[in-house]
Structure formats: structure tokens, C-alpha cells
C-alpha positions, 0 to 999 in steps of 0.5 A: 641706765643708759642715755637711751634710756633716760632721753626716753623717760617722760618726766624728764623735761619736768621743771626743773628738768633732769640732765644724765651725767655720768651714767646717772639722772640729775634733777637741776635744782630750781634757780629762782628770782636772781637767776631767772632775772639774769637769763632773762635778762642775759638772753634779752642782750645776747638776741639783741647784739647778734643777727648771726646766734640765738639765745635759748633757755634751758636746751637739752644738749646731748653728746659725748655720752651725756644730756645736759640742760644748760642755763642758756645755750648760744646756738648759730641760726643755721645750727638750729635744728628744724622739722619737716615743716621748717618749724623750730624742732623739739627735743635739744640738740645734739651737738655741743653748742658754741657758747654755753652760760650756767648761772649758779644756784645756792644748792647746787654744786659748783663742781658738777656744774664746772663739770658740764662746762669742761664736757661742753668745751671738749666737745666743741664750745668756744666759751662757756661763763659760769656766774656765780651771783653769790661772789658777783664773779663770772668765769669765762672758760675758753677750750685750751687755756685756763679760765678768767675770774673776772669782777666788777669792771672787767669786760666780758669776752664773747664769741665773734658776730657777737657785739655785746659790751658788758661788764661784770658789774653791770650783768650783777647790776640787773638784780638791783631793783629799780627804784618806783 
């Protein structure tokens, strides 16, 4: 099957949505409450520090021969694609997106996650993380250098216009369940 041919399938945006890698068409595996409540939560904080980006969920991003869904996507306000109307448009992008964030869900496999991360990075994102909620680690991919694996206190990097001051511990801190 061709990309052509799977962005033109019906059921693709069906949840969890199907992404095309590697010339073959993936099911996401449902991420459930620790991963919904960290991009909630994540895209909440992202909008709020930032007048330059957006946050979305799970936005079709196709190029570079693939079509991923990542978890969250981080796109400038001028790269937000438009309608006719100057409604936001339907359909993903089809540029890589500046800032990319996967959240690891127990059945689903590191490496072929990892693997849309570095497509992402080739193709032009500046940062990717990938939480790993099991481990309370987030890697932090940058294009050109080797990623950090940070824990606990460390601070977590973002992209410029962005004036968000979070740690390890605290995005892990969201799954706690406050106290009634």
C-alpha cells in the first residue's frame, strides 16, 4: 500500500487512530488514564506558557513518506494550517512539527516510537520528549546530538517563546491523585 493509499482509507482516524510506517498501516494502541491525564495536562501547560505555539493532540503529521499521530505536537501560530474560511483545516499537517511529545503506553513498543521521534527530527523538529510514565523518565531528543534521559529534578528543556518551567517530577506528579 502506498501512503496515497492509506491517507484515503476511511477508518483511519478511527481511535485509536492508524499512522503509515514503513510502507505498512499501524494501529496506536489506546493509551488510557495516566496517559490521557499527562497530555491533558501537558498540552494545558504548553498553551498556557506560550503566545508564539499551540499544543495539539494527536495531529496527523505526514511527510518524509510516513503519516504519524503523535501524542501532542507543538506547532507555531502561523504554521496552523487554514481553510478557505480562515477556520482551522481538517486533515494533520504535512510538515514535521517543531516540538513533538509521545507518552509511552504499556503495549506499545519503544523502538517504533523512538523511530517516528528520529523521522520527526530528520525532517525538521527541534525537540521531541518521549515520557516513559513506567520509569518516571522523559527523553529529550534534540536533532544532531545524543538525547538526555532526565529524572526526578531535572528541568526540562523547550523550545524558545516557550516560558514553561517544569521538572521530571513534577509532569509524574500530575498522575497523583489529589487528596478529597
Amino acid at each position: 500500500m502506498t501512503l496515497d493509499e492509506f491517507l484515503k482509507l476511511g477508518w483511519i482516524e478511527e481511535s485509536p487512530p492508524w499512522e503509515y510506517v514503513n510502507g505498512k498501516e499501524i494501529q496506536k494502541p489506546m493509551g488510557g488514564g495516566k496517559h490521557s491525564t499527562l497530555q491533558k495536562r501537558l498540552v494545558a501547560a504548553i498553551d498556557q506558557a506560550s503566545d508564539q505555539y499551540e499544543a495539539f493532540l494527536e495531529l496527523r503529521c505526514t511527510f518524509g513518506g510516513r503519516s504519524i499521530v503523535p501524542d501532542i505536537v507543538v506547532i507555531a501560530h502561523d504554521q496552523i494550517p487554514v481553510d478557505d474560511d480562515g477556520d482551522i483545516a481538517g486533515g494533520g499537517i504535512q510538515f514535521a512539527p517543531p516540538w513533538v511529545i509521545e507518552i509511552l503506553s504499556p503495549d506499545q513498543s519503544q523502538t517504533r516510537v523512538t523511530g517516528n521521534i528520529l523521522h520527526c527530527l530528520k525532517y525538521g523538529s527541534r525537540w521531541a520528549w518521549l515520557l516513559d510514565p513506567a520509569e518516571r523518565s522523559i527523553l529529550v531528543y534534540q536533532p544532531d546530538r545524543l538525547p538526555d534521559l532526565l529524572f526526578e529534578a531535572d528541568q526540562l528543556a523547550v523550545l524558545a517563546d516557550v516560558d514553561l518551567d517544569l521538572s521530571v517530577d513534577q509532569v509524574f506528579r500530575w498522575l497523583q491523585r489529589a487528596s478529597v
